[in-house]
C-alpha positions as CSV (number, residue, x, y, z in Angstrom):
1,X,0.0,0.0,0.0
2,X,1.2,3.1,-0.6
3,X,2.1,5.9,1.6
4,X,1.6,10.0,1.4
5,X,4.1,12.1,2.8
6,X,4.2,15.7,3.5
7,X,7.2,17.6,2.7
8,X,7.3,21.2,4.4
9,X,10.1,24.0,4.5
10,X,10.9,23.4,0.8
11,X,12.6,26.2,-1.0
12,X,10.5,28.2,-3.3
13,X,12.5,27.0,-6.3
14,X,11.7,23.4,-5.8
15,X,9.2,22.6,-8.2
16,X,7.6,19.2,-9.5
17,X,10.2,17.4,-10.4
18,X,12.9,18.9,-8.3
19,X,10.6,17.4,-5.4
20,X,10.2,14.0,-7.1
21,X,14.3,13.4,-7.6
22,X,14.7,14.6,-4.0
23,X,12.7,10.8,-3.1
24,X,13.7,8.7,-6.3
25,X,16.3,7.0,-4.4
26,X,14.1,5.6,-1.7
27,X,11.8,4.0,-4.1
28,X,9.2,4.3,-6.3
29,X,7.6,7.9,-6.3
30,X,3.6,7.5,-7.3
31,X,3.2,11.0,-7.7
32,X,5.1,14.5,-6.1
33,X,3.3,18.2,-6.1
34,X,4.9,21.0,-4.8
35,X,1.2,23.5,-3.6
36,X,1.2,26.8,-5.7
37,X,-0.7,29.8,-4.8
38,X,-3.3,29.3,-7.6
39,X,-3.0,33.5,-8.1
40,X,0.6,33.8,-8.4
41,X,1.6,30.3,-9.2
42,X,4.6,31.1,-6.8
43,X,5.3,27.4,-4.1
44,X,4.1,27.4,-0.8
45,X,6.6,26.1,0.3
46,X,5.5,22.6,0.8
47,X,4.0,19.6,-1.1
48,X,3.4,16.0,-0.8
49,X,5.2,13.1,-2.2
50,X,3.1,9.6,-2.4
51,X,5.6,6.8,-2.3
52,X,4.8,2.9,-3.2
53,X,5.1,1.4,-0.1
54,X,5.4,2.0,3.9
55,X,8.7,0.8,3.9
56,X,10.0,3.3,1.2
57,X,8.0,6.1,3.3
58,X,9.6,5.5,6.3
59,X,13.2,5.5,5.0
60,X,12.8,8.6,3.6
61,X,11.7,10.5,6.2
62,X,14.3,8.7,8.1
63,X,17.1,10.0,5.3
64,X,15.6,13.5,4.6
65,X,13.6,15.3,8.1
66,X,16.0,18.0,8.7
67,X,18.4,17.6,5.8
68,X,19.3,21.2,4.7
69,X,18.3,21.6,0.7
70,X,18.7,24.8,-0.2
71,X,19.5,26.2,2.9
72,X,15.7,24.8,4.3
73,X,16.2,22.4,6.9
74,X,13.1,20.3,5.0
75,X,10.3,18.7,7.2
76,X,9.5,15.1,6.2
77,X,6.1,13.1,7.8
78,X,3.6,11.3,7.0
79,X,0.4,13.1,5.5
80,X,-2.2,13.5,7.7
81,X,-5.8,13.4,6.1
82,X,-7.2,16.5,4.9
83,X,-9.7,17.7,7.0
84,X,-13.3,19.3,5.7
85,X,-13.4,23.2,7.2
86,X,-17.2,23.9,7.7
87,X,-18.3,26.6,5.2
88,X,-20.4,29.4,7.1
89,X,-21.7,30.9,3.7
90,X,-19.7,33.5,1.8
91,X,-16.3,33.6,4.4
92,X,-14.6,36.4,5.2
93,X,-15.4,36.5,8.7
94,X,-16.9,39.8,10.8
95,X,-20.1,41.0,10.9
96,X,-22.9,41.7,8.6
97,X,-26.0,43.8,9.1
């Protein structure tokens, strides 16, 4: 089965494929996206990296949580589920009258 990772403190010119080489060597890399601002298309600074197996997961974040690339000290864990926000109609917050 395979396992999601999240990859945080990457440096903003990691892109796509820069993020997939980064976990080649620990197996086989199902799919890697570095999270754009969907205005500016500039990174986030973080993506997610789904990796074939636990196994391959695991060494990974064993090899590469707090490895400096780029001068980032990257974050490496595994994914935790995204979680549905309630919508209160419209956002924005404060008060209408």
């Amino acid at each position: 089965m395979s396992a999601k990772l999240y990859v945080g403190s990457l440096a903003y010119s990691v892109d796509d494929a820069k993020l997939k080489a980064m976990f080649d060597e620990f197996g086989t890399v199902v799919s890697a996206k570095v999270i754009v601002d969907r205005d500016s298309n500039q990174s986030k600074g973080f993506g997610f990296v789904e990796l074939s197996s636990e196994d391959e997961a695991q060494a990974a974040i064993k090899e590469l949580n707090g490895k400096d690339i780029d001068g980032r000290a990257l974050v490496v864990n595994i994914a935790k589920p995204q979680v549905d926000r309630p919508s209160y109609g419209g956002g924005g917050g404060g008060r209408r009258y």
